[in-house]
N, C-alpha and C positions, 0 to 999 in steps of 0.2 A: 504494500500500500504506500502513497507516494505522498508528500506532504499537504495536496489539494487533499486528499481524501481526511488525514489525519485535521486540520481544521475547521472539517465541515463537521466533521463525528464530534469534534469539539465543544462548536458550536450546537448543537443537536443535545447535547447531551447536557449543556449548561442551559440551554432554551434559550440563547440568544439569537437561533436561526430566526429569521422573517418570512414567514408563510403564507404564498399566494394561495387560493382557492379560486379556479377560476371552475363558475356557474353555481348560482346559490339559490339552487332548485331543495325538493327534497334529501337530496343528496349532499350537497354541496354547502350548505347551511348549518346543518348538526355537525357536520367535519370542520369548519369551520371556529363554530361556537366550542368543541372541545378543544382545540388547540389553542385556544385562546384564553380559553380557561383554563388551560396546563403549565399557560405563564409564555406561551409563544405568541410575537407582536404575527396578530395576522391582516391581512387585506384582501376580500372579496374582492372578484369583477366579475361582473355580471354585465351584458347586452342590456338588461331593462332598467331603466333610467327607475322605475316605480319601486321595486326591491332595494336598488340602490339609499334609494331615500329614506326608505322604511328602517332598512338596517341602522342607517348613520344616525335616525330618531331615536333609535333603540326599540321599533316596535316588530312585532314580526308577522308573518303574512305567511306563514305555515302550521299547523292545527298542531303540531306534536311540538313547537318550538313555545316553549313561554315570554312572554318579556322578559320576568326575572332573569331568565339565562342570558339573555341578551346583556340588559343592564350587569351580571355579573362580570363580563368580557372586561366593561368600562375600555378605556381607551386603548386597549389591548385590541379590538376589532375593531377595523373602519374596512367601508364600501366604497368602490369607485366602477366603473364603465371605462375606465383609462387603460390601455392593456401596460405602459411606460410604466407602472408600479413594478413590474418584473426586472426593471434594472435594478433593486434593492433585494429582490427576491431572492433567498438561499433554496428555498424547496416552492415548487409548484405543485400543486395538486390540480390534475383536470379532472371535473365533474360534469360533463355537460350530454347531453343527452345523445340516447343512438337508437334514434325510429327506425321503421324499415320503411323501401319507398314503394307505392301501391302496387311492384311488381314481387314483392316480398323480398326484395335484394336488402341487403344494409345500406345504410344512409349515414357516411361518413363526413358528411358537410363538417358536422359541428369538432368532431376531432381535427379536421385538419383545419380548421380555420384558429382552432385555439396555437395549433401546434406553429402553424404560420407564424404567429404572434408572439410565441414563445422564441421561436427561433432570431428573430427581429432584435432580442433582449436576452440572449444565451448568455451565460459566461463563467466562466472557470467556477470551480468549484459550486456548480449548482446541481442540486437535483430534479428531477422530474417524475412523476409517476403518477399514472393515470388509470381510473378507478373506475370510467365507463366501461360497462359491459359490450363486449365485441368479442368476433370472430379468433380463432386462436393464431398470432402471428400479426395482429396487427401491430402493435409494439417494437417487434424488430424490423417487419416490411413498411410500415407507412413514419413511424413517430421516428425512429432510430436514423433514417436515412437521411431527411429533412432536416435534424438535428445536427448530424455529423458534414451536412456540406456547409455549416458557417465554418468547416477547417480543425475543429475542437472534436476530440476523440471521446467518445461514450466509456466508463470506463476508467479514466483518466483525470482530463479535464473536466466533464460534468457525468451525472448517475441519471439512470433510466432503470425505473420498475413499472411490476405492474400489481397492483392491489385492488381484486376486485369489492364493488361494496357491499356491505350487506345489511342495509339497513331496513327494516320492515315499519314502515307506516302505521301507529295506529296499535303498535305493540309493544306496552307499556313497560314488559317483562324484560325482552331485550333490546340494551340500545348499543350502542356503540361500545360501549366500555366493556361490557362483560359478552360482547360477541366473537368469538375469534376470531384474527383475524388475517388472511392469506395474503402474503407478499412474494414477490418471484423478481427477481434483477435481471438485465440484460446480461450482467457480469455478478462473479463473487461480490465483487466490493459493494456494486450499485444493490444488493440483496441483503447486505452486510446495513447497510444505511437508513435504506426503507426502513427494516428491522427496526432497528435502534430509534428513528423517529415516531413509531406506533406504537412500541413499549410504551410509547410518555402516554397514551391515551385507552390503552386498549391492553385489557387481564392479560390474552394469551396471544401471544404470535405463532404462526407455524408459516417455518418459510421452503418454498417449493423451490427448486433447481432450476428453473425459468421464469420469465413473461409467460409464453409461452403456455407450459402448465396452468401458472399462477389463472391464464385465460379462462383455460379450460374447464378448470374446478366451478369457473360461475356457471359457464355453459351447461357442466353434469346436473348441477344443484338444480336450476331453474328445469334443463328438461325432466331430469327424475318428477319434477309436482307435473309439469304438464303432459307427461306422458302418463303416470298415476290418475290426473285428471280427467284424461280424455277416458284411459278405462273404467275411471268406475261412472262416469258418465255414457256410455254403453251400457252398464250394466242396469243404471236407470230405465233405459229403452229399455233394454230387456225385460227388464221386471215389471214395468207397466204394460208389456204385450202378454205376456203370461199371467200380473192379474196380483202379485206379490210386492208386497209392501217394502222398498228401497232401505229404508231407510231403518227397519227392522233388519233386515239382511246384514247394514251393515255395523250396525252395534251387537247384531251376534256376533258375529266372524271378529269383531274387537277385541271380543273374551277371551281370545289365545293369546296368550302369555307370551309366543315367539313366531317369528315369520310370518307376520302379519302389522301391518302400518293401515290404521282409516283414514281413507280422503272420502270428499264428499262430493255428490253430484252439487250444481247450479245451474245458472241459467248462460255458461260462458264464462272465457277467460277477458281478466283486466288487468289496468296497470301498467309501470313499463318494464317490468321484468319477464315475466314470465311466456306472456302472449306472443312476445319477440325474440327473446333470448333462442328459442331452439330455431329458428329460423335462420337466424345468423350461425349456428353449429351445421346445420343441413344445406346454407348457400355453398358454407366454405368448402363443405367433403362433395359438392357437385364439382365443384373446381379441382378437385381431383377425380371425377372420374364414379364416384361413390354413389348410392343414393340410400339417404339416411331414413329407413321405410317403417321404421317407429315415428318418428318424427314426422313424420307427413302423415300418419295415417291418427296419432292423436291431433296435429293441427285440422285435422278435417274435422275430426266431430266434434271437436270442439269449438271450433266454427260456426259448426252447424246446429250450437243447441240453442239458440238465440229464435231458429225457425222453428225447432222444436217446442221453444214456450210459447210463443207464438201459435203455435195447431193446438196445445193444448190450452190455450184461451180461446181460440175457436172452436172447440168440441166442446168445452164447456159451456160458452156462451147457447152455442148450439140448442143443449140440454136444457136452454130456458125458452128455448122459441125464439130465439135473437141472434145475428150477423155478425161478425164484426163491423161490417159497414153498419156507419149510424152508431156506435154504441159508444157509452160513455165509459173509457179503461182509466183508470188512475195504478201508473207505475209506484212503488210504495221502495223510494231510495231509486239513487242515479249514482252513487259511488262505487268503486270496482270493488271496494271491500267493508264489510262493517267499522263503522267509530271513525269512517276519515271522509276528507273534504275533496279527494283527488279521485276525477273520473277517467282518466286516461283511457281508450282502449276498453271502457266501460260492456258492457252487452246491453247495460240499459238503454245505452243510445243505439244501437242495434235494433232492438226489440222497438225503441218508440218508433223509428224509421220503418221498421215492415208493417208494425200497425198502424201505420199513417198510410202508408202504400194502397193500404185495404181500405182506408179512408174511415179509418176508426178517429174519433175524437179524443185524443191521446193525452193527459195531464200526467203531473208527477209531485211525489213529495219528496224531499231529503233535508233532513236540519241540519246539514252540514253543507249542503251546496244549495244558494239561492238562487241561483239562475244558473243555464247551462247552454253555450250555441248548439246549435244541431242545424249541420245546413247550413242556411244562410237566415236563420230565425234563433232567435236569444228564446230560451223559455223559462218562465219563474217558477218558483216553484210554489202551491198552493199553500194555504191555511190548514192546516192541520184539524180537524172536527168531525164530530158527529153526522152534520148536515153533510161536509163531502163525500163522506163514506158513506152515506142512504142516496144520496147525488148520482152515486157511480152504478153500470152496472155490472163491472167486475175490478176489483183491484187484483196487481200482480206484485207479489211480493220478490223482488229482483235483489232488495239489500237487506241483510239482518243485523240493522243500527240498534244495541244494546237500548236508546233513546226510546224506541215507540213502546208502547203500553199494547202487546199481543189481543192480549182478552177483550180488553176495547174496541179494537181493531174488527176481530172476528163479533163482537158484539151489535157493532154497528154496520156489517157490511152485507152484503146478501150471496154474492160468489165472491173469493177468494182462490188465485193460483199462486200454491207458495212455492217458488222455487230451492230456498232455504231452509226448509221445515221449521220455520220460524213460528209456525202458530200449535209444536208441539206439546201435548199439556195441558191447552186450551180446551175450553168446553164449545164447543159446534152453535150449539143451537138451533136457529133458524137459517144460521150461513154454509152454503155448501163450498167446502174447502178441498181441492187439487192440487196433488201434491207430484215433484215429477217421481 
């Protein structure tokens, strides 16, 4: 190890490093706020002028982030839109998003654009290591190259890892600190450094032999649920064509002690994890030659169970003498998962999109997201009541927000599709409830 290395670990180790984070999204924010709170000077950049301001207020504009945390930073964390903060920068952190583009390829814009900007302000002894979820090899094919033509060696003069995130929205249990946490270097050293900067915020490290790896571990994790996903969402189908109760099925089958994990049917995958993540593992093994026939084959149904709640809002309405056309459906939650404000990738908007198709009169409730585009139309979100729910002539339960009052819910309404089994427990009544 050569004298750059030895003053960054230095600095690293005394928290006098200065910590870029650049995109302070769900990701990018909590990594942010801990480093800052670990006694490291940090500085956001973020594209949105709106974030930007919020932060520097001290308020925050993410459901899982409090003020307090913010105010605890004090002037330890400041915001800017200026990428020229990275001339003072010892470590960067890139967080910023990787959609896929409607041909289901990955959508590399926002890495390379950050990386552009990075390389503009490279300089000795700096580190880099980037947390977005991507394909295995992006790291040494697109970020390392980029890097290495300002003339400064990866390695040497500055460090490249990759540590992917793992932060779960909405889950109070685990946050960053007591999650482990994966790092992989382009080199020993740049592996060596990662390391030593995530000790300061995070219980356990475990460091993998690559980028590379380090890639891939996100790519396993994320497909393993969507591919669990998509199966026991089949097994749903299944079980409503033969006439057996899903969700008895699978709190039997939970009672084995071993070789056995319960996931759960829905109504669809959300979010920007999971829906995308194996997509970007199944592009890359086309590009070699491969085709990854798990992965495509939970991507389908689970695609397709948004059509699937969908018919069974239709067969139900049916059972009343009623169309979807003409009826009044209130979606009941538009968020990708219980207790959060982010609908990314949602099914809800899926689902309001085919019921609108059908020319249903589509409303929605969620007390965490007041409005939501769809299209080229904002939609608010209603009043929460009795009156709505005798209003409607089916609600679909799409989120199970800890928030709503079940029993009320089924007390006040007349059909009910739960996609959730969110009205389990409940007493019926007068309301007839479907369940997938």
């Amino acid at each position: 190890m050569n004298q750059i290395f030895e003053d960054l670990r230095n600095h690293i180790e005394q928290k006098s490093a200065r910590i870029a984070v650049i995109g302070l999204g769900y990701v990018g924010l909590p990594m942010a706020i801990e480093f800052a709170r670990a006694g490291y000077p940090v500085v956001g950049i973020d594209n949105d002028p709106k974030r930007v301001a919020k932060l520097n207020e001290g308020q925050s504009y993410i459901l899982d982030i409090g003020e307090n945390q913010i105010r605890e930073c004090g002037d330890r964390l400041t915001a800017t839109n200026h990428f020229s903060s990275l001339m003072e920068a010892e470590v960067v952190v890139i967080c910023v998003p990787t959609p896929l583009r409607k041909t289901k390829d990955p959508d590399l814009s926002y890495i390379l654009s950050a990386t552009s900007e990075i390389s503009k302000y490279l300089h000795k002894g700096q580190l880099v290591i980037l947390e977005s979820t991507t394909y295995p090899g992006t790291t040494e094919e697109i970020i390392l190259p980029e890097l290495q033509n300002t003339g400064l060696k990866a390695g040497t003069d500055f460090f490249v890892a990759f540590s992917p995130e793992r932060i779960d929205p909405g889950n109070p249990k685990y946050t960053i600190r007591n999650t482990p946490k994966i790092v992989g270097g382009v080199t020993e050293a740049c592996g060596v450094l990662t390391e030593l900067l995530y000790q300061s915020i995070v219980e356990k490290i475990f460091r993998v032999s690559s980028a590379r790896s380090a890639e891939m571990v996100k790519l396993l994790e994320n497909t393993f649920r969507a591919i669990n996903i998509g199966m026991v969402n089949e097994v749903a189908i299944m079980c409503d064509k033969l006439g057996i109760d899903t969700w008895e099925v699978i709190d039997a089958a939970a009672t084995k002690p071993f070789g056995f994990m319960p996931f759960y049917p829905g109504p669809g995958l959300g979010g920007h994890c999971i829906p995308i993540d194996p997509h970007y593992l199944s592009w890359k093994l086309k590009t070699l030659n491969y085709s990854a026939k798990f992965i495509e084959l939970a991507g389908e149904i689970n695609s397709n169970m948004p059509h699937y709640v969908v018919n069974k809002v239709s067969d139900a309405l049916n059972d009343f003498g009623k169309s979807i056309k003409g009826s009044r459906i209130l979606l009941l939650g538009v968020a990708y998962k219980r207790n959060s404000n982010d609908y990314r990738e949602s099914p809800a908007l899926d689902i309001w999109k085919l019921l609108h198709e059908k020319q249903a009169d589509v409303l929605y409730h969620d007390p965490y997201i007041l409005s939501v585009p769809i299209d080229s139309i904002t939609l608010q979100s209603e009043s929460m009541n009795s009156s709505l729910l005798q209003s409607v002539d089916c609600s679909v339960i799409v989120t199970d927000h800890t928030d709503y009052d079940w029993q009320s819910i089924v007390d006040h309404s007349k059909l009910i599709v739960d996609t959730r089994n969110a009205t389990r427990g409940t007493k019926a009544g007068n309301c007839r409830i479907v369940k997938l």
